[in-house]
C-alpha positions in Angstrom: 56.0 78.1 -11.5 54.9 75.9 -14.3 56.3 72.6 -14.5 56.3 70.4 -18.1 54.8 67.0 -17.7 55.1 64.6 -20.7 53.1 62.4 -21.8 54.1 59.4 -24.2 51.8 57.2 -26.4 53.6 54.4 -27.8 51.1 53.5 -31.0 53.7 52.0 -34.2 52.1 48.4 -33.6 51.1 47.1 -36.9 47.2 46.6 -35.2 46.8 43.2 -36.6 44.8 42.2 -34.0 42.1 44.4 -34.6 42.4 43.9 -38.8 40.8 44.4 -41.0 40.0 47.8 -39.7 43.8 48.6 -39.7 44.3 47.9 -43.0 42.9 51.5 -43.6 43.4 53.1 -40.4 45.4 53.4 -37.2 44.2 51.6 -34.3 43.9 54.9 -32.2 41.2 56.1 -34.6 39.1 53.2 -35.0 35.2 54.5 -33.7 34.4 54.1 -29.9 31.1 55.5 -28.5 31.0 58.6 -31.0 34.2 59.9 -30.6 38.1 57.6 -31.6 39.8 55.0 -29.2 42.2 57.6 -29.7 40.1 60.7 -28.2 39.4 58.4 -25.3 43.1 57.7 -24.2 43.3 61.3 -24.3 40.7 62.2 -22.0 42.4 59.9 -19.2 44.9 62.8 -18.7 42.1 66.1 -18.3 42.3 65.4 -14.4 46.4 66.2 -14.9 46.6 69.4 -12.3 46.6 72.5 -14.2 50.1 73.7 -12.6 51.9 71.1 -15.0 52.4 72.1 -19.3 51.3 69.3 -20.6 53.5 67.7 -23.9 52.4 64.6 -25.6 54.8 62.4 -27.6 53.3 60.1 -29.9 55.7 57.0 -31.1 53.5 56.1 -34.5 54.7 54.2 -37.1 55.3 55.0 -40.8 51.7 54.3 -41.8 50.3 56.2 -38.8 50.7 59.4 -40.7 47.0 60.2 -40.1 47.2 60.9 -36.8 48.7 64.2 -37.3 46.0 65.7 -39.2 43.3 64.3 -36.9 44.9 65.7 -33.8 45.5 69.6 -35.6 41.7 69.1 -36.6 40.2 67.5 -33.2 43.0 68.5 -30.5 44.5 71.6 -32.0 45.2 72.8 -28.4 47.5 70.1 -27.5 51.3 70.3 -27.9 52.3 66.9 -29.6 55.7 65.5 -30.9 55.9 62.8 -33.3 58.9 59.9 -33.2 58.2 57.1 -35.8 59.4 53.8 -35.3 60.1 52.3 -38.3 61.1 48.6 -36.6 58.9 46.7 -34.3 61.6 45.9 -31.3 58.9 46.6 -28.3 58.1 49.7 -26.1 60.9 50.8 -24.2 62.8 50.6 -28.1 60.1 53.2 -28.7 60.2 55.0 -25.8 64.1 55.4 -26.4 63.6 56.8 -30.1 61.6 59.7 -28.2 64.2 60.2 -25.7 65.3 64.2 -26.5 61.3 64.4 -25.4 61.8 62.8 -22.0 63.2 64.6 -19.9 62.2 65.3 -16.4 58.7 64.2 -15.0 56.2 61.7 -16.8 53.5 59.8 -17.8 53.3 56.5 -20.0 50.0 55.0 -21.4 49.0 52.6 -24.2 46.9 53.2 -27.1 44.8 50.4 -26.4 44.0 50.5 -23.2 41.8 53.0 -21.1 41.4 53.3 -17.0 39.5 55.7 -14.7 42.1 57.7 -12.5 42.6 61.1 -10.6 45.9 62.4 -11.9 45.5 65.3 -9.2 48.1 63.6 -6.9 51.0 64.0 -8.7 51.9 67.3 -8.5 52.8 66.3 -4.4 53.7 62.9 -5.7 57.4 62.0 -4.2 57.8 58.3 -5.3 60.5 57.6 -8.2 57.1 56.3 -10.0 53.9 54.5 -10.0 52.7 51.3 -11.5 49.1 51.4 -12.0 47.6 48.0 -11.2 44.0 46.5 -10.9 43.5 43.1 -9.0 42.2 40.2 -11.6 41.3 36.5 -10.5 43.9 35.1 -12.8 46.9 37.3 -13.3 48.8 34.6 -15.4 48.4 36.2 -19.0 49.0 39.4 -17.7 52.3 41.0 -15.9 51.8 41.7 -12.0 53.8 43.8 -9.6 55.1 42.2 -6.3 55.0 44.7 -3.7 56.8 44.8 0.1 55.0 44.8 3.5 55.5 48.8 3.3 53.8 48.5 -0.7 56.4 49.2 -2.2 57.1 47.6 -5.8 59.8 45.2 -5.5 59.9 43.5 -8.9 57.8 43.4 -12.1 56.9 39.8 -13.5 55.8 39.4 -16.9 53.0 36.6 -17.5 53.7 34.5 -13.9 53.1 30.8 -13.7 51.6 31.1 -10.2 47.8 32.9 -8.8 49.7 34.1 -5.5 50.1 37.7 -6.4 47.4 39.4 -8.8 47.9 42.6 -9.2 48.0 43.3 -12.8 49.8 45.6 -14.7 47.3 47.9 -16.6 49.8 49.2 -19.0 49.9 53.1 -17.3 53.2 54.5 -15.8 54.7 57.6 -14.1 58.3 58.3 -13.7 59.5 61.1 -12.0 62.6 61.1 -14.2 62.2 60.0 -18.1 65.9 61.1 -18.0 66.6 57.8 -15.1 64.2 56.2 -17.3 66.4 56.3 -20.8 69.3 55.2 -18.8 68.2 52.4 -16.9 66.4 51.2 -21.1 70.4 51.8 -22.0 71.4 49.2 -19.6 68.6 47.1 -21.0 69.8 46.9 -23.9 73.1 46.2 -22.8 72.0 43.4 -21.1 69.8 42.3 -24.1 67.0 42.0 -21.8 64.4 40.6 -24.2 61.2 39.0 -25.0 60.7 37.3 -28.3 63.1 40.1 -30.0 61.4 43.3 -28.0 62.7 45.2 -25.5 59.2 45.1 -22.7 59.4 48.2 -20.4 58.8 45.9 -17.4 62.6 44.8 -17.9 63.7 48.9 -17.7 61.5 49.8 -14.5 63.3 46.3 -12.8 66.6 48.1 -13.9 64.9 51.2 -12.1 64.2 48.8 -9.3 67.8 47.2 -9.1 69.1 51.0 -8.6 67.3 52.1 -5.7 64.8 53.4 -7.5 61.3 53.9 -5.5 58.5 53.0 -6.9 54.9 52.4 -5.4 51.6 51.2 -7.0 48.1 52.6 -7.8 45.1 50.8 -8.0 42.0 51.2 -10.6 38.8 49.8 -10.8 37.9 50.4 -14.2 40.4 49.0 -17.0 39.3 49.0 -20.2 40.3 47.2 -23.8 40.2 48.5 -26.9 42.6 45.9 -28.8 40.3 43.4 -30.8 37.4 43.9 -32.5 35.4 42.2 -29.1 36.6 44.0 -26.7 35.9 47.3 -28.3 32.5 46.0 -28.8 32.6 45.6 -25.0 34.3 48.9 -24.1 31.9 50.9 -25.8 28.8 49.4 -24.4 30.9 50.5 -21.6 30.8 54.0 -22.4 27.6 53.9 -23.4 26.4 53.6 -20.3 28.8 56.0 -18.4 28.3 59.3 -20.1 28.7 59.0 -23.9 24.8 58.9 -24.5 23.1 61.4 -26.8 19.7 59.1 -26.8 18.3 61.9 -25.9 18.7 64.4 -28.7 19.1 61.1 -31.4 15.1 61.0 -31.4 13.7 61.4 -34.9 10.3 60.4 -36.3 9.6 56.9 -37.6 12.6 55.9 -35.3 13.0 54.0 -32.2 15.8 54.9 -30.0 16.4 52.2 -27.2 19.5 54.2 -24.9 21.8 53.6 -24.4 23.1 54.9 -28.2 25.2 57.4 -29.8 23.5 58.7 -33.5 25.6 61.3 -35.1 23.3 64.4 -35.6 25.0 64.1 -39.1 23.5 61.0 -39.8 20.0 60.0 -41.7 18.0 57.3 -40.0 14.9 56.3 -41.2 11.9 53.8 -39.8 14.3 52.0 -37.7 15.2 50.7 -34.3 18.3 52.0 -32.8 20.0 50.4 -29.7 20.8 49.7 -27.0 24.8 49.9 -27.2 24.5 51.2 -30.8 27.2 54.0 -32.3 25.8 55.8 -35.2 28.7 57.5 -37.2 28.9 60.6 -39.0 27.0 60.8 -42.7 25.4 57.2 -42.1 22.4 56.3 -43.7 20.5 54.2 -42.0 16.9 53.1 -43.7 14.6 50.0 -42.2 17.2 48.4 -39.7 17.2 47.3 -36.9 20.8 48.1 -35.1 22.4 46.9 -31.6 25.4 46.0 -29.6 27.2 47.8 -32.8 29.1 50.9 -34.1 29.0 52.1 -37.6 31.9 54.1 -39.2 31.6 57.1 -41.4 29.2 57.6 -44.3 28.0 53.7 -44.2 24.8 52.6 -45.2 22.7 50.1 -43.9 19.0 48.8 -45.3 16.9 46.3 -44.2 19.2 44.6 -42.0 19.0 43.4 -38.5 22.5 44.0 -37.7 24.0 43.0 -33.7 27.1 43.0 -31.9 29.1 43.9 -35.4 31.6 46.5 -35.9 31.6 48.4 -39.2 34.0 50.8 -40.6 34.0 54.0 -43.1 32.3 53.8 -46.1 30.8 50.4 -45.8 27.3 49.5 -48.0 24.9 46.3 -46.1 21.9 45.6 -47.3 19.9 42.1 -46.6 19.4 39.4 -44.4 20.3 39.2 -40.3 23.8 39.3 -39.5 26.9 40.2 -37.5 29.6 41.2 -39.3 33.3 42.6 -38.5 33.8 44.4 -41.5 36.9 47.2 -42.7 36.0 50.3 -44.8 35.0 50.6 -48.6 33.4 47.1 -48.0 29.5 45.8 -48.8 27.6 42.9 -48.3 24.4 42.3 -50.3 21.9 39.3 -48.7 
């Protein structure tokens, strides 16, 4: 017997922390080692057992049309529903809009974030849901599960003002019901159970909590950022170095390759020094540079520049003196 498993993405922020990039794109498909932060969140769910039809359910806003026609190009095997949110009133709000979706067993993730975890559990998996958590040395700016003596969650805290428990939330949830799950957002709502004028999906697993509801945590080792400009600088070195790679079929003459790097085999590089931690997109042009610590977008061009720790979008012309730049597409920069 095959069971459904559903998979929900919230993604309608407006992604003004990772501007000016989002002025032209969605955050989920901003560049990340050679492939989209987008194709990465994805990938967290291939060790999902096989005995579960997988259905994703992608909350996007009413700019995020794009992502449609990048998933039927890229991921034209994956079933996907689309809920837009047209107000920002936080993630169980979005969850809710995508509620004839939820029904029986599933999976929340953010479009920001990215972990390491075997999923193969939870086809045996009996608790109400899971939490995943990694321990952090200061768990004030993020929100931490308290657990019992059994380790069993007892309460969600959102940002706490003490160091005594630090196990933080990494933003990735299971629920063995989404239908419990829409109920117990219903009663947070009723409650007005708030943050700042958005409903935090924290406040609706404590509802879950409050019922009887059982739910137990998972810890990670890896968590991974992709929500400002720096920390996707950081994540991609990241991947880099864990599997992403293609130093070895980027060699070309008149071009040093330093791994680890990923050059699109669409790309023209010429008498230049690529990497380490460099992303190479598709159609770039690339002539005396030298390029690290960076990822270019689509079809940019880059001469005589010694370019570090900068991310560059689509479409982008640089040409000049030493630099670092954070730069959105159809820009350029002229030293």
């Amino acid at each position: 017997m095959t069971n459904t498993l559903k998979i929900a993405i919230p993604m309608a922020g407006f992604g003004t922390r990772m501007r000016p990039h989002t002025w032209s794109k969605p955050k989920p498909l901003v560049p990340l080692a050679g492939k989209t932060v987008l194709d990465y969140v994805l990938a967290q769910f291939n060790s999902v057992p096989s005995s579960y039809q997988v259905e994703f359910i992608f909350i996007i806003s009413p700019n995020g049309e794009s992502i449609k026609p990048y998933m039927e190009k890229h991921h034209p095997d994956k079933v996907v529903h689309y809920v837009v949110q047209s107000e920002m009133r936080g993630q169980s709000d979005a969850l809710y809009l995508a509620r004839e979706y939820l029904t029986g067993p599933m999976l929340m993730a953010f479009s920001d974030t990215l972990i390491e975890t075997d999923l193969g559990f939870l086809q045996s998996e009996s608790a109400g849901g899971i939490a995943w958590v990694q321990p952090v040395p200061d768990p004030r700016r993020f929100g931490v599960a308290q657990i019992d003596a059994q380790g069993s969650v007892v309460r969600l805290v959102e940002k706490p003002q003490d160091m005594s428990n630090n196990l933080a939330l990494v933003g990735f949830y299971y629920f063995r019901s989404g239908e419990k799950l829409m109920a117990a957002i219903e009663e947070q709502k009723r409650r007005g159970l708030t943050l700042k004028g958005e409903y935090y999906l924290v406040d609706a697993v404590n509802v879950l909590l409050e019922q009887g509801e059982v739910f137990r945590t998972e810890k990670i080792s890896t968590w991974l950022d992709a929500g400002i400009p720096d920390t996707v600088l950081e994540t991609n070195r990241y991947l880099l170095e864990h599997g992403a790679d293609n130093s070895a079929a980027a060699q070309r003459p008149g071009v040093a390759i330093i791994p680890p790097v990923f050059v699109h085999p669409d790309s023209q590089v010429e008498a230049s020094v690529i990497g380490p931690h460099a992303c190479i997109g598709a159609g770039c042009m690339v002539k005396n540079s030298v390029i690290s610590g960076s990822i270019l977008g689509a079809r940019t061009q880059v001469q005589n520049m010694l370019l570090e720790n900068s991310l560059i979008g689509d479409d982008v012309r640089l040409e000049g003196k030493a630099s670092h730049f954070n730069m959105g597409d159809n820009a350029s920069a002229m030293g």
